[in-house]
C-alpha positions in Angstrom: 10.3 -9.1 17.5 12.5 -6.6 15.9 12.2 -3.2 15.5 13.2 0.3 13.6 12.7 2.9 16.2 13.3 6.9 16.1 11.9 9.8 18.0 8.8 9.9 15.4 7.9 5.7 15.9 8.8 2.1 15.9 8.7 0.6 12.7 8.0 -3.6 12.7 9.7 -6.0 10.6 9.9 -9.6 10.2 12.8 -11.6 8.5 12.1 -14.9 6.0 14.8 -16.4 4.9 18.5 -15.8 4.7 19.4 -15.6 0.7 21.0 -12.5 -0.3 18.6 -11.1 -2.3 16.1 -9.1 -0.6 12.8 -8.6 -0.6 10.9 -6.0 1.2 6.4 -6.6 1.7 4.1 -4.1 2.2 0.6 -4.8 3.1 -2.6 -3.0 2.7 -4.9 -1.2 4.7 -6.9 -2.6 8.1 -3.9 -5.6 7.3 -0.6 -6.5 8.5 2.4 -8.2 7.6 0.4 -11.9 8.7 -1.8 -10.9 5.1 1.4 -10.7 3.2 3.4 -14.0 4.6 1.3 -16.4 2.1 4.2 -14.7 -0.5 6.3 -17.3 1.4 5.2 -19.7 -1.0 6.9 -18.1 -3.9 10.0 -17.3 -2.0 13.5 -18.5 -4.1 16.2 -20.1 -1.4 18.9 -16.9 -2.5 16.2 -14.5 -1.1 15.4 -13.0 1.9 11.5 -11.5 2.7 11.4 -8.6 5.1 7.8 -8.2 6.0 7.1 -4.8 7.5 4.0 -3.6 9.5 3.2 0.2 8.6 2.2 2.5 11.1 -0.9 2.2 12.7 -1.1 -1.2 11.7 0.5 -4.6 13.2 3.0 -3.7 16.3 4.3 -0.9 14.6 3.7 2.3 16.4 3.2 6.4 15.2 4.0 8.2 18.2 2.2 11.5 17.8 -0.5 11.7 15.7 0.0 15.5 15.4 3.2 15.0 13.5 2.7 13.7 9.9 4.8 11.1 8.6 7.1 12.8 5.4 8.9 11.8 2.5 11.9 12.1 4.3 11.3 10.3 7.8 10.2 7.6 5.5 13.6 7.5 3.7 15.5 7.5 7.2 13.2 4.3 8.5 14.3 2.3 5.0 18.0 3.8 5.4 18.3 2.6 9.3 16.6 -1.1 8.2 19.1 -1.5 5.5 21.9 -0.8 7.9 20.6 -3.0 10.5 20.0 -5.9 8.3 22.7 -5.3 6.2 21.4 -4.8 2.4 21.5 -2.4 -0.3 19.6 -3.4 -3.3 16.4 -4.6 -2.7 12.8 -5.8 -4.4 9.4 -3.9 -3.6 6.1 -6.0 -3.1 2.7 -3.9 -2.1 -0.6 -4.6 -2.0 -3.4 -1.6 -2.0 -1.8 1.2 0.3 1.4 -0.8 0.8 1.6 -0.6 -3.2 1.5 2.9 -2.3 4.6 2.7 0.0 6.1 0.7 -2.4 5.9 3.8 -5.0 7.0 5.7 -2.4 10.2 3.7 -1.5 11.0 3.5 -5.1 10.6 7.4 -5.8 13.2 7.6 -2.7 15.8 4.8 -3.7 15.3 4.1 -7.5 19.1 3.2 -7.9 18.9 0.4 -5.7 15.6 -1.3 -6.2 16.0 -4.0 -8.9 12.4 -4.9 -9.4 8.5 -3.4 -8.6 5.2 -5.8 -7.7 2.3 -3.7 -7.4 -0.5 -5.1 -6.5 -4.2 -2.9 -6.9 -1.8 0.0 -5.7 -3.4 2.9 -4.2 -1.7 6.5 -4.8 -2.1 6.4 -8.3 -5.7 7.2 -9.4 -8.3 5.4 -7.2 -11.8 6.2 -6.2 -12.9 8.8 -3.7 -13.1 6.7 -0.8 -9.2 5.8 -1.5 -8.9 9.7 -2.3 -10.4 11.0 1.0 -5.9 11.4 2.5 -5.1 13.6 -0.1 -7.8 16.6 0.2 -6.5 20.2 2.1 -6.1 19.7 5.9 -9.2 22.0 5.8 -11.0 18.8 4.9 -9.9 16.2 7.7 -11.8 18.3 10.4 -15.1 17.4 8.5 -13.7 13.7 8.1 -13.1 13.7 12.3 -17.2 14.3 12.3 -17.5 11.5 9.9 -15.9 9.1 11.3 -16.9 9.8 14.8 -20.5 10.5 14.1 -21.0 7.9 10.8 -24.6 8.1 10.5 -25.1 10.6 8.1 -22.0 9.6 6.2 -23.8 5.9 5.7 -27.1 7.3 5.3 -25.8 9.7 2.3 -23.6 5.7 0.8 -26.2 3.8 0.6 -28.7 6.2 -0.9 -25.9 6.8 -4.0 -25.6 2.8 -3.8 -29.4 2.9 -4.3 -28.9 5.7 -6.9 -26.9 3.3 -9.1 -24.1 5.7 -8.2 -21.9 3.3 -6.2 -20.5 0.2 -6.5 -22.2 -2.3 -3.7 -18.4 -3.8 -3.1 -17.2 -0.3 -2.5 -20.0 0.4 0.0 -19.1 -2.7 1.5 -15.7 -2.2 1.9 -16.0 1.6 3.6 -18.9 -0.6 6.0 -16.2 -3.4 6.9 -13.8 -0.5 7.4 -15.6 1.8 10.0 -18.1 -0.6 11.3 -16.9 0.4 15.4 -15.5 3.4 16.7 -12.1 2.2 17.2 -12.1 1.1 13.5 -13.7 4.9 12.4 -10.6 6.3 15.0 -8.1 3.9 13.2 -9.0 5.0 9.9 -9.0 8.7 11.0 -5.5 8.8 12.6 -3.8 6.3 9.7 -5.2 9.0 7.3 -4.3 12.2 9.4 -0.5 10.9 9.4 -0.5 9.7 6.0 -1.9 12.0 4.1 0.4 15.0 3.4 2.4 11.9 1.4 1.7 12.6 -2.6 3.6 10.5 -4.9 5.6 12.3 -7.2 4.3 10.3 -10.5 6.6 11.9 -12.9 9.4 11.2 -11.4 8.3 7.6 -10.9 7.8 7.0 -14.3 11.3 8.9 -15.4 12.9 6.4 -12.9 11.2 3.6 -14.2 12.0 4.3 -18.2 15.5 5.0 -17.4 16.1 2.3 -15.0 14.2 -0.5 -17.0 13.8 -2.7 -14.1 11.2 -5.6 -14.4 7.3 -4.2 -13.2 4.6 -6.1 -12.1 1.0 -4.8 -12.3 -1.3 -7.3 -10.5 -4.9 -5.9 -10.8 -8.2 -7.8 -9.9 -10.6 -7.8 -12.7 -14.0 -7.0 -10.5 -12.0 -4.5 -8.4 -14.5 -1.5 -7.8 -11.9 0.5 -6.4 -8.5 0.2 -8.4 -9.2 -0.4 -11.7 -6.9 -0.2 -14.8 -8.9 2.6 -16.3 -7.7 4.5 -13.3 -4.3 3.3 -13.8 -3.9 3.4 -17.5 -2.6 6.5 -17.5 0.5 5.6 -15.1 1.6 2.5 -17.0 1.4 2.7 -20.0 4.0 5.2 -19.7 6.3 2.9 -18.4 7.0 0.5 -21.7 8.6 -2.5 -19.7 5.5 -3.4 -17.2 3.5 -5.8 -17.3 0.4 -5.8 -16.2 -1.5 -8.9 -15.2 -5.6 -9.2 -14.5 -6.9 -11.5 -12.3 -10.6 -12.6 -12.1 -10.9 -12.0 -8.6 -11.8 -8.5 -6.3 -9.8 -6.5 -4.1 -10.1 -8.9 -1.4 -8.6 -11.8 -2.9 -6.0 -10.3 -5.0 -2.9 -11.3 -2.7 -3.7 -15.0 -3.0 -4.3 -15.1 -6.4 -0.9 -13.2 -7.3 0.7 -16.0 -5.7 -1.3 -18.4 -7.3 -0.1 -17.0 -10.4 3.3 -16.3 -8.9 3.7 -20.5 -8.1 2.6 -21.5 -11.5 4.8 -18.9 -13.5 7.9 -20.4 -11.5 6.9 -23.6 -11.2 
């Protein structure tokens, strides 16, 4: 196993391949980088997949959950992976919150990424259950009582669900998510370190326009929770992407962007 390690964690990455062009995967939420490894299939012989685990997920490890993970720590993980592999341009691929660290990593090192996959990003516009990270720290002390004590919170879902007020698959999802207490304490701590991270969407765009590397929007067409209403607003700033709908949910978005991926290449 090999490793990215600094006083603030130990960041987990996996190496396909040995072309020269790289590739860097993000997964999503409650994943790891075993959800994103079925991109294998569309892999070129000149490239080279990196599959990383973010903290809190995989084998990676956050070391104190009192110290938020910044901008900036970020940047030094990516900076000390390049040097260790031994790259400097690069491709993004992330699904859901990965898509999110995939904005992320390009706001940081737009001059060397060469292309952008998104897939059902989150950090963009996205529903209140994906918007929960970026309310005031005033907010995650009622959030701790939620998560720990969940009864009321999925008392108060499934009467807006009855209501007509929200979506079955997002009610779902949240259930899925939290259904134990080490889930609801996962979900907690992942949020409490992540969320001071707000993507600076202006500057993504300005970096994307000037840049004109090649965009991928990959969005599920019965996805409750990342929709391109939400999204319109982001890209179609950005003249060059292309955005692709797939008749498939959140769930089942990764396998049918390689799907698509396979076919397109074939």
């Amino acid at each position: 196993m090999k490793f990215i390690q600094n006083p603030f964690g130990k960041l987990h990455y996996h190496i396909v391949g040995n072309g020269k062009e790289t590739v860097l995967l993000l997964h999503g939420f409650g994943q790891c980088m075993d959800d994103m490894e079925v991109f294998n299939r569309s892999r070129k012989s000149n490239q080279r997949f990196i599959y990383l685990d973010i903290f809190y997920h995989g084998r990676s490890q956050w070391f104190d959950s009192k110290k938020p993970l910044s901008k900036t720590i970020w940047k030094t993980f990516i900076q000390k992976l390049q040097q260790e592999v031994g790259f400097e341009d690069f491709h993004l691929i992330g699904y859901s919150m990965g898509g999110k660290f995939a904005l992320l990593t390009f706001e940081l090192f737009d001059r060397q990424v060469q292309s952008l996959t998104l897939l059902a990003p989150d950090g963009i516009k996205t529903g209140l259950w994906y918007s929960i990270s970026s309310y005031p720290g005033s907010f995650h002390g009622f959030f701790k009582g939620v998560v720990f004590r969940p009864q009321l919170f999925f008392g108060l879902m499934n009467g807006l669900n009855s209501a007509g007020l929200l979506e079955s698959s997002i009610v779902k999802f949240v259930q899925t998510q939290m259904e134990t207490r080490s889930q609801r304490a996962h979900v907690y701590f992942t949020w409490k370190v992540f969320g001071g991270i707000h993507l600076h969407l202006g500057k993504i765009i300005r970096q994307a326009r000037s840049s004109q590397i090649p965009v991928n929007l990959f969005l599920g067409e019965f996805d409750k929770m990342v929709t391109h209403e939400n999204l319109n607003r982001f890209s179609s700033k950005i003249p060059q992407i292309r955005e692709i709908i797939l008749p498939v949910g959140h769930g089942q978005l990764i396998e049918k962007t390689v799907d698509y991926l396979e076919k397109e290449f074939a």
